[in-house]
C-alpha positions, -999 to +999 in steps of 0.1 A: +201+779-105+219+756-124+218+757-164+203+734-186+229+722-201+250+722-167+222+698-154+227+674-183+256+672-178+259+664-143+235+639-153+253+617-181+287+618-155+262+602-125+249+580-152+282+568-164+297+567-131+269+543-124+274+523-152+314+519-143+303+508-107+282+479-127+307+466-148+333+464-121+303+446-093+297+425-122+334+414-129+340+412-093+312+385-090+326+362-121+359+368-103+339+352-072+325+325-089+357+316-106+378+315-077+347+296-060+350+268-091+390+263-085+384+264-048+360+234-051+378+219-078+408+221-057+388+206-026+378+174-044+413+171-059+426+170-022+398+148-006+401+126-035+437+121-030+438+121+006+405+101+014+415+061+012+395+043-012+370+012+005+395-015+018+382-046-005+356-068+015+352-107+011+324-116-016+290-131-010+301-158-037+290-189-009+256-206-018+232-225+005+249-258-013+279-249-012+281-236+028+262-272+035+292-288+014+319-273+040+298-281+068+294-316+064+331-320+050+344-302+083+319-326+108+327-361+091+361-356+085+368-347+124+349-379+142+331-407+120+363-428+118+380-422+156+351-415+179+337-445+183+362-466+197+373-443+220+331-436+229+326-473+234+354-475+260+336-448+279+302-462+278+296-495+271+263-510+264+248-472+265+268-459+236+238-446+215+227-428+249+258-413+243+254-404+213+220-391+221+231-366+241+259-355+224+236-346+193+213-324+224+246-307+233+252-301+193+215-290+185+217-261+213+250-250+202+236-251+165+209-233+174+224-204+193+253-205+163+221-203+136+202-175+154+235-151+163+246-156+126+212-142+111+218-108+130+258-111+124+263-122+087+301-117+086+335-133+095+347-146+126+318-167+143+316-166+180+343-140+179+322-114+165+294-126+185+307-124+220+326-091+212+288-079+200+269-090+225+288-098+257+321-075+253+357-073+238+369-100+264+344-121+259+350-122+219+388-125+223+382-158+246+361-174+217+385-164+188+418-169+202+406-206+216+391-216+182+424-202+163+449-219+185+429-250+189+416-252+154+454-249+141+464-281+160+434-294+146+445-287+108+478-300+116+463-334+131+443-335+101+471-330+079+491-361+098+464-378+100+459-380+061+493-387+058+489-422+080+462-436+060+484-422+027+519-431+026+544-452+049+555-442+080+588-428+064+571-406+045+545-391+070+555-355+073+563-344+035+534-361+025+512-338+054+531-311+040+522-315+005+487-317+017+487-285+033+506-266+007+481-276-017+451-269+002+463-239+015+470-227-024+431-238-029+417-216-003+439-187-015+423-185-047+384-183-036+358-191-016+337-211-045+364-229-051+371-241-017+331-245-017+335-269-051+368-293-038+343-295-004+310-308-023+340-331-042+351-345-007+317-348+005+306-370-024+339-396-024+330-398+008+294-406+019+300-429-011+328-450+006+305-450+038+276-463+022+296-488+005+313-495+040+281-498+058+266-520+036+290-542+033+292-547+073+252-559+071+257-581+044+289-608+059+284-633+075+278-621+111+259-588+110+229-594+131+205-575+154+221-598+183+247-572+189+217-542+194+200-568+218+226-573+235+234-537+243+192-534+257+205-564+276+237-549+294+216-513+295+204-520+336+241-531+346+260-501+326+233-475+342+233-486+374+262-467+388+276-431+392+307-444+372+281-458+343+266-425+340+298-404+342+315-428+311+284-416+294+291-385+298+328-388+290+312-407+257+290-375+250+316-356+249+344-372+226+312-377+202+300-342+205+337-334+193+325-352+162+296-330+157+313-296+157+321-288+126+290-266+121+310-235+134+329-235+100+295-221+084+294-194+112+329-183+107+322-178+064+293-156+070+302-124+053+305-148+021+272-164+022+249-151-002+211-141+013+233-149+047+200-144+073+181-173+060+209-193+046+236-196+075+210-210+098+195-238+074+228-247+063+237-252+104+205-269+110+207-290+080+246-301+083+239-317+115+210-333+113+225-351+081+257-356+099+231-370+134+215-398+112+247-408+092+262-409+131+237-434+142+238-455+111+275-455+115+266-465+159+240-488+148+262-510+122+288-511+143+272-525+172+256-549+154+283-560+141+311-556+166+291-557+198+302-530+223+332-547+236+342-553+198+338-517+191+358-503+226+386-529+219+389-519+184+413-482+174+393-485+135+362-500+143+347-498+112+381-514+094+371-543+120+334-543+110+345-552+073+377-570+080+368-604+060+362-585+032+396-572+022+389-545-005+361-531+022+394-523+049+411-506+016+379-484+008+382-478+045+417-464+044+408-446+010+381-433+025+394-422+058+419-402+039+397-387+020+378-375+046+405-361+067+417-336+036+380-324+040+386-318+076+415-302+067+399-279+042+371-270+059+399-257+092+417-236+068+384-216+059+366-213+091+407-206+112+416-175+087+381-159+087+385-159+123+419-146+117+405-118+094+379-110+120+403-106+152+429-090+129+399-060+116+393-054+157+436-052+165+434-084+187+460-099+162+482-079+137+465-062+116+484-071+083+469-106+089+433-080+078+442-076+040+415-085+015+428-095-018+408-074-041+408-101-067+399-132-055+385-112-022+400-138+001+421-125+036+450-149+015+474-134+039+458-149+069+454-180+051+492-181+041+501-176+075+480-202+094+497-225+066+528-213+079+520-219+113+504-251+105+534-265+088+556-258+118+535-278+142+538-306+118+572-303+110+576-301+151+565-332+162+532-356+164+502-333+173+479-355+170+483-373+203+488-335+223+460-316+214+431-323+238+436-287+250+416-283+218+384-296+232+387-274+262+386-243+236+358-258+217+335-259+248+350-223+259+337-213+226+301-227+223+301-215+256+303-182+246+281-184+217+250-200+243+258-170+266+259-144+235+225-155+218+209-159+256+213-119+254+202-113+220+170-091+220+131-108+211+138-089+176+162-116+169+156-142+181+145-179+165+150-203+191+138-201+232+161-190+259+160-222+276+180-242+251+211-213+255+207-222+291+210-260+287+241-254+262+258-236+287+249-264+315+262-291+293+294-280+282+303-271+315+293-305+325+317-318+293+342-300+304+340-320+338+349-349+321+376-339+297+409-356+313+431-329+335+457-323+309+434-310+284+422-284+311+453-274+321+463-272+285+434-250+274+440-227+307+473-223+299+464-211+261+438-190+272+460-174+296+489-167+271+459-150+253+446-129+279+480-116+297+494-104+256+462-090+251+462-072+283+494-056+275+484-046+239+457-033+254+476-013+281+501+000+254+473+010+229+452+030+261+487+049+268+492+064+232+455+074+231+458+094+264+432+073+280+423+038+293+396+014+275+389-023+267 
């Protein structure tokens, strides 16, 4: 048997053998924990340098006002002082049956365009909105005929201010200093574009009502002229040809009513953008339908139908014995065209900004600036662009193709809101359905050069995105849309 003093000591040598094994378990685990610390500390230091910080988004900075500002400056500035003539030719006597179905063509577009933007609040209009509902295709056929056709558009605009502006010698700078400046506007925010828009608006449904008042008060302004369109009605109706210049009159007047897609296009910088996108649409053009018909109204009354058809500024003719009227005419006009002109530059680089995010154009033309939070790159180079069709030639006389992409577009839109689900949807199915009808039926009576033109465009579109497309499947190893 062990000893006493043999046991106690075997005892205190367990014990202290025991207390050695603690202290290094215990120093192991701080060495654990410490390492664990750096580790983690070393893991955020990596993720924060590698992981990108959030690309800078455009700023809901657009209010209800100020998206019904670029609306209206967008739709007046594009028909009020051209369509008529033109219309008149087509039609007649039945003019405001023209007119009347133009505005049904423009209410079912505006109604599709209000409903899709309430479940799509962000850039790029029927782009995003075919792309979402109908497919990839289908969005790059809306978007790439609304930013080719709206770009001829801005630079028609741009000319077009120039010819009520300066002498003939002077046209082209004096579009070019338009643009320039305008474009330098947009660049630097979406209120501010929102503020010169309410600006232009004002000047000019101030010059109208001055215009329009003035034609009812000389010497001449009568009902007679309304009578006797009711009058000439039964003649101008009673063909196939009668109905189809209606028709062609529908659509050169629904051409005037478009403008509502520039809302669309600024939606991801409207602010509470469900419920104000669509009252903005529905309230632009049912503002922009009665000013129409006052505009119709006066001018037939005054003009008569053949005075109106025969005339290429029917409302300079309605006021022509009261000189200053013609010069708030010309003001006026010019006025409104810079609106026009505006309103393109907003509603083309936001649809710029939207193809750009999905790789269907470069994707440079993407870039936020995180300042003013406007894609100023796009913008600079649609001015670019926009100033090289001006400095080309004469646009304004070669860009019917235009229409044809305007009708592609609301085409699209109909057919994209016709799929949305009952969760989203505001307006019946049947009005997508007679939107589709109609423009196809417009686009029956567009002449043969503009649909040409706009199939030629479109196919330019297709065929380069087709390759991109074709390339980008390759490097990825696979095949897709």
């Amino acid at each position: 048997m062990l000893s006493v003093a043999r046991r106690h000591s075997l005892a205190e040598a367990l014990e202290a053998h025991r207390a050695i094994s603690l202290a290094k378990a215990i120093e192991a685990r701080r060495c654990q924990a410490t390492c664990g610390l750096l580790a983690r500390a070393s893991i955020r230091g990596v993720t924060e340098n590698t992981t990108p910080a959030p690309k800078p988004q455009l700023r809901r900075a657009l209010t209800l006002g100020g998206a019904i500002a670029i609306g209206l400056s967008s739709m007046i500035g594009a028909g009020v002082f051209s369509a008529f003539g033109p219309a008149a030719q087509a039609a007649g006597s039945a003019l405001l049956i023209g007119l009347t179905l133009a505005f049904i063509v423009a209410a079912c577009n505006a109604t599709s365009t209000a409903q899709l933007a309430a479940q799509y609040p962000t850039s790029g209009g029927s782009y995003i909105y075919g792309r979402e509902q109908l497919g990839h295709w289908w969005g790059f056929v809306a978007g790439w005929g609304f930013v080719v056709g709206k770009s001829a558009s801005a630079a028609a605009m741009a000319l077009t201010f120039a010819a009520y502006a300066a002498p003939e010698a002077w046209l082209k700078p004096v579009a070019l200093a338009a643009l320039v400046a305008l474009i330098a506007l947009n660049s630097f925010g979406i209120t501010r574009t929102a503020g010169a828009a309410r600006i232009i608006v004002a000047l000019v449904l101030t010059g109208l009502a001055g215009i329009l008042s003035t034609a009812w008060v000389l010497e001449g302004a009568s009902p007679t002229g309304a009578q006797a369109l009711i009058a000439g009605l039964d003649e101008q109706l009673a063909t196939p040809a009668g109905w189809y210049g209606v028709l062609q009159s529908a659509g050169l007047l629904f051409f005037a009513f478009a403008g509502y897609a520039r809302i669309a296009t600024l939606g991801e910088e409207v602010r509470e953008p469900e419920r104000n996108i669509p009252r903005a649409i529905i309230t632009t053009l049912l503002v922009v339908a009665v000013l129409y018909a006052l505009v119709a109204l006066t001018l037939l009354s005054r003009l008569g139908s053949g005075g109106v058809a025969a005339s290429s500024a029917p409302l300079a003719d309605a006021v022509r014995d009261a000189p200053w009227a013609v010069t708030l005419v010309q003001i006026t006009a010019a006025i409104a065209a810079l609106g026009a002109l505006l309103a393109g530059i907003a509603g083309v680089s936001r649809t710029t900004l939207a193809m750009a995010r999905e790789r269907d154009l470069p994707s440079a033309l993407a870039i936020v600036h995180p300042g003013v939070q406007v894609p100023r790159v796009a913008t600079i180079v649609l001015g670019m662009v926009v100033a090289l069709l001006i400095l080309v030639g004469d646009v304004r006389e070669v860009i019917g193709f235009s229409s044809f992409g305007v009708l592609t577009y609301y085409f699209v839109a109909n057919l994209a809101a016709f799929t949305q689900q009952d969760a989203h949807r505001r307006y019946p199915r049947w009005a997508q359905v007679i939107g589709m009808a109609l423009c196809g039926v417009l686009v029956a009576t567009l002449p043969w050069q503009s649909v040409v033109g706009g199939l030629a465009i479109f196919a330019i579109g297709l065929i380069g995105r087709a390759i991109v497309v074709r390339r980008l499947s390759r490097r990825a190893g696979h095949f897709g849309s």
